[in-house]
N, C-alpha and C positions, 0 to 999 in steps of 0.2 A: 397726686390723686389717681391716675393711671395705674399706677405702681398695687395701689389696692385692688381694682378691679383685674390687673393684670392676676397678682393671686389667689382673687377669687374663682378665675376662671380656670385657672391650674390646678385649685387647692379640687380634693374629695368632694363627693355630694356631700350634701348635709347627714341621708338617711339611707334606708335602700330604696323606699319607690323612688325618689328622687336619682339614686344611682338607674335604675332600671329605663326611669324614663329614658335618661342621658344616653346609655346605651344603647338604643335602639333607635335615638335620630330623630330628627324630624317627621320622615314620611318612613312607614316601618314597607319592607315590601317580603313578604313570603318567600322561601324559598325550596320550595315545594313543586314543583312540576303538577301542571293543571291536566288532567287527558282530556276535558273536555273541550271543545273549540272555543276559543278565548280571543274575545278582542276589546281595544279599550276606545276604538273606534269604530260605527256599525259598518260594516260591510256591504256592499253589494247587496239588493234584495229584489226576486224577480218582479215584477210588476203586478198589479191586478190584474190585466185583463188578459198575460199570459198564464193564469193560475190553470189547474185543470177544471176540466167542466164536466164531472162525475156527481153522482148521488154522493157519494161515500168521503168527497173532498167538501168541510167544512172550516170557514173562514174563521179564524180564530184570533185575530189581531184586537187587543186592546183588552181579552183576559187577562186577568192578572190572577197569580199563585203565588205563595210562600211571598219572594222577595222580587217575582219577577212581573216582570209586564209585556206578553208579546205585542213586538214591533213590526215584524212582518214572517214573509215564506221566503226560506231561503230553497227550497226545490229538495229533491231527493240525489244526493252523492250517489256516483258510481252507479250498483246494481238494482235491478227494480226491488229487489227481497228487501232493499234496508227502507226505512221507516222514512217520511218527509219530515225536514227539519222545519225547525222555527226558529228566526232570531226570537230573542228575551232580552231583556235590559235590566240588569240588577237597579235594589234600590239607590247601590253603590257607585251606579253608571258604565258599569262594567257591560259588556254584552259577552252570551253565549250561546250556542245552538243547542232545543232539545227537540224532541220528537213532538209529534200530535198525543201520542199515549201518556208521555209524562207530562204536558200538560193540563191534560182530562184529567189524572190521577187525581181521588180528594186526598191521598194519603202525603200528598208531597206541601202540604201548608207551611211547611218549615226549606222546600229549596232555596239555595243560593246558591252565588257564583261559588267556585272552588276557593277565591282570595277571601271572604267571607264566611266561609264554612273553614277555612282555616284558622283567620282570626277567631271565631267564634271558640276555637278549637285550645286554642291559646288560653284566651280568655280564663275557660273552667278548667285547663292544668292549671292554671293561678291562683287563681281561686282555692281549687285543691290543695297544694302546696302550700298556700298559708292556713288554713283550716283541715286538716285530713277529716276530719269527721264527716265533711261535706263528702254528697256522692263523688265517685269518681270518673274524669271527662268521659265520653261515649266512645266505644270504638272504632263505632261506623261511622264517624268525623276524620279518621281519620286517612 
């Protein structure tokens, strides 16, 4: 009885999604280099009551855009010229840092992590690739 399932496990997939699955594993992980700050655990976040205490500093915790949900302030890197980050929390549970401006933005209804805007990205080459008629994936996915 072994002897069957041992060949089954060696023999061909049945098809191709079935081969496609197989190939790609269990857990698929991109292999794409993300620029944006990337963690799968949240980081460090400064506290409320060291927040600044400006007119122009607006508490933004618990917005939510596109796929994210801010979690807290993570401060302003480096130079005062660059923008204050935010942690975000994909809906994936991924965390990343964006600014106060992209998360005001109404145009970003579709952000996600970069591991999700990859997938996503996948996704409609495949799509594509079995159907050409269908439009073809976006560029700026990629």
């Amino acid at each position: 009885m072994s002897e069957i399932f041992d060949k089954l496990l060696t023999s061909r997939p049945v098809d191709s999604a079935a081969a496609r699955v197989l190939g790609r594993g269990v857990h698929y992980e991109p292999q794409k280099n993300i620029a944006q700050r990337h963690w799968k655990s949240p980081p460090p976040v400064i506290p409320q009551s060291d927040w600044p205490k400006t007119d122009s500093f607006h508490d933004l915790t618990g917005l939510s855009f596109g796929r994210f949900k801010v979690v807290g302030y993570l401060g302003k890197p480096g130079s005062k010229k660059q923008l204050a980050l935010w942690l975000v929390r994909c809906a994936c549970g991924d965390f990343e840092s964006r600014s106060a401006k992209a998360v005001r933005n109404p145009e970003n209804r579709g952000d996600r992590c970069g591991n999700c805007r990859h997938l996503a990205f996948l996704k409609r080459q495949e799509a594509y690739l079995r159907n050409p008629a269908a439009p073809q994936p976006d560029v700026r996915d990629l």
